[in-house]
C-alpha positions in Angstrom: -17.3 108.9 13.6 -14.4 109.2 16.3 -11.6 106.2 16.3 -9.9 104.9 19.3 -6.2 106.6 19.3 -3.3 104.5 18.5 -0.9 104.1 21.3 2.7 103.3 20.3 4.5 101.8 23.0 8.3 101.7 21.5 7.8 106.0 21.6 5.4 106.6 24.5 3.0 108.5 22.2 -0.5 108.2 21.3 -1.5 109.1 17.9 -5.3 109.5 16.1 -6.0 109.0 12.7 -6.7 112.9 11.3 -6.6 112.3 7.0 -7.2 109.1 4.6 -7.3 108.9 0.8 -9.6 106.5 -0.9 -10.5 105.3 -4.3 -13.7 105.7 -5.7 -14.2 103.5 -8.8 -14.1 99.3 -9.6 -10.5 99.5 -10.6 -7.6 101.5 -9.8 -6.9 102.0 -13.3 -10.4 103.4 -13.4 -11.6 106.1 -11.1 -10.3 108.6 -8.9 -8.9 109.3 -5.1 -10.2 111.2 -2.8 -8.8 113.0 0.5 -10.7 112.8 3.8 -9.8 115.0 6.8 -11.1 115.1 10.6 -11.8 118.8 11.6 -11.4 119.7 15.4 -14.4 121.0 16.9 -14.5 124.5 16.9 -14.6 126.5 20.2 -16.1 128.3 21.5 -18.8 125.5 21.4 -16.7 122.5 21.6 -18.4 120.5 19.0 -17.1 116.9 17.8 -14.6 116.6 15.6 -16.2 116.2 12.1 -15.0 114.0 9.0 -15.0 116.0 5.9 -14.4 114.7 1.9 -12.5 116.8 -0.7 -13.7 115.4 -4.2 -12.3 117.4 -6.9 -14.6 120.8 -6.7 -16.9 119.1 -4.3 -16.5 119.5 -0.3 -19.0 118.2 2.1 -19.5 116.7 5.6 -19.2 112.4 5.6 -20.4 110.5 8.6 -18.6 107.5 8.4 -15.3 107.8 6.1 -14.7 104.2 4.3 -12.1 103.4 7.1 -11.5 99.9 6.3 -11.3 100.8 2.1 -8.6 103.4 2.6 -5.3 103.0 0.5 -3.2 105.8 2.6 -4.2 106.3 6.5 -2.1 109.5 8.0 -1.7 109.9 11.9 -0.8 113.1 14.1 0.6 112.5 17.4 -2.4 113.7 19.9 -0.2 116.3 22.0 0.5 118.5 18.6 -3.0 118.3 17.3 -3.7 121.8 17.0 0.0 122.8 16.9 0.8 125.1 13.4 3.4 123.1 11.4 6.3 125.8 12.3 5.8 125.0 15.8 6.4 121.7 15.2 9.4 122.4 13.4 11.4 123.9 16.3 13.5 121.2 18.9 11.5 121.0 21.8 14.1 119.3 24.7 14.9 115.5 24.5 12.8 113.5 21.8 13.6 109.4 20.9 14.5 108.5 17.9 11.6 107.4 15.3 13.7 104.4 14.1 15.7 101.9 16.5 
C-alpha cells in the first residue's frame, strides 16, 4: 500500500508518510504498540516500496498498515528520502523557516 504524498503549501515541500506506531489491544491500558516502516525498493530491481511491522521479536512484511488506527504518523520530506541522517544535518543554501 503506497499513499498519496502530502503537499505543504506554506514550505513548498511534498512529504510521504514513511513510519506509524499503533496499538494492538481493546484498551490503551492493555496491550502494546507497535512500529511500522515503509522500505524503499531496492535497486537494482526497483521494486515497490514495502510496509513492514516491528512487533517485539517478531518482523514481517504487512500489506495494508492500519492507516486510519494509528496514534503517531511520521513524515520525511520526498527530496531527502534516501538521504543518511548526517547529510541532512549539514546547511544546504537558503531554507524557510518551519514555524511563521
Amino acid at each position: 500500500m503506497t499513499l498519496p504524498p502530502l503537499e505543504d503549501s506554506t514550505t513548498c515541500s511534498t512529504y510521504q508518510l514513511t513510519r506509524l506506531i499503533s496499538h494492538i489491544g481493546k484498551h490503551t491500558g492493555s496491550g502494546h504498540y507497535v512500529a511500522h516502516v515503509l522500505v524503499p525498493g531496492q535497486p537494482p530491481s526497483s521494486s515497490p516500496p514495502q510496509w513492514i511491522i516491528f512487533n517485539d521479536k517478531k518482523v514481517a512484511e504487512l500489506e495494508h498498515p492500519p492507516v486510519k488506527h494509528a496514534y503517531l504518523y511520521l513524515f520525511q520530506r520526498i527530496d531527502t528520502l534516501g538521504a543518511s541522517s548526517s547529510s541532512l544535518l549539514r546547511p544546504a543554501g537558503r531554507r524557510r523557516p518551519l514555524y511563521h
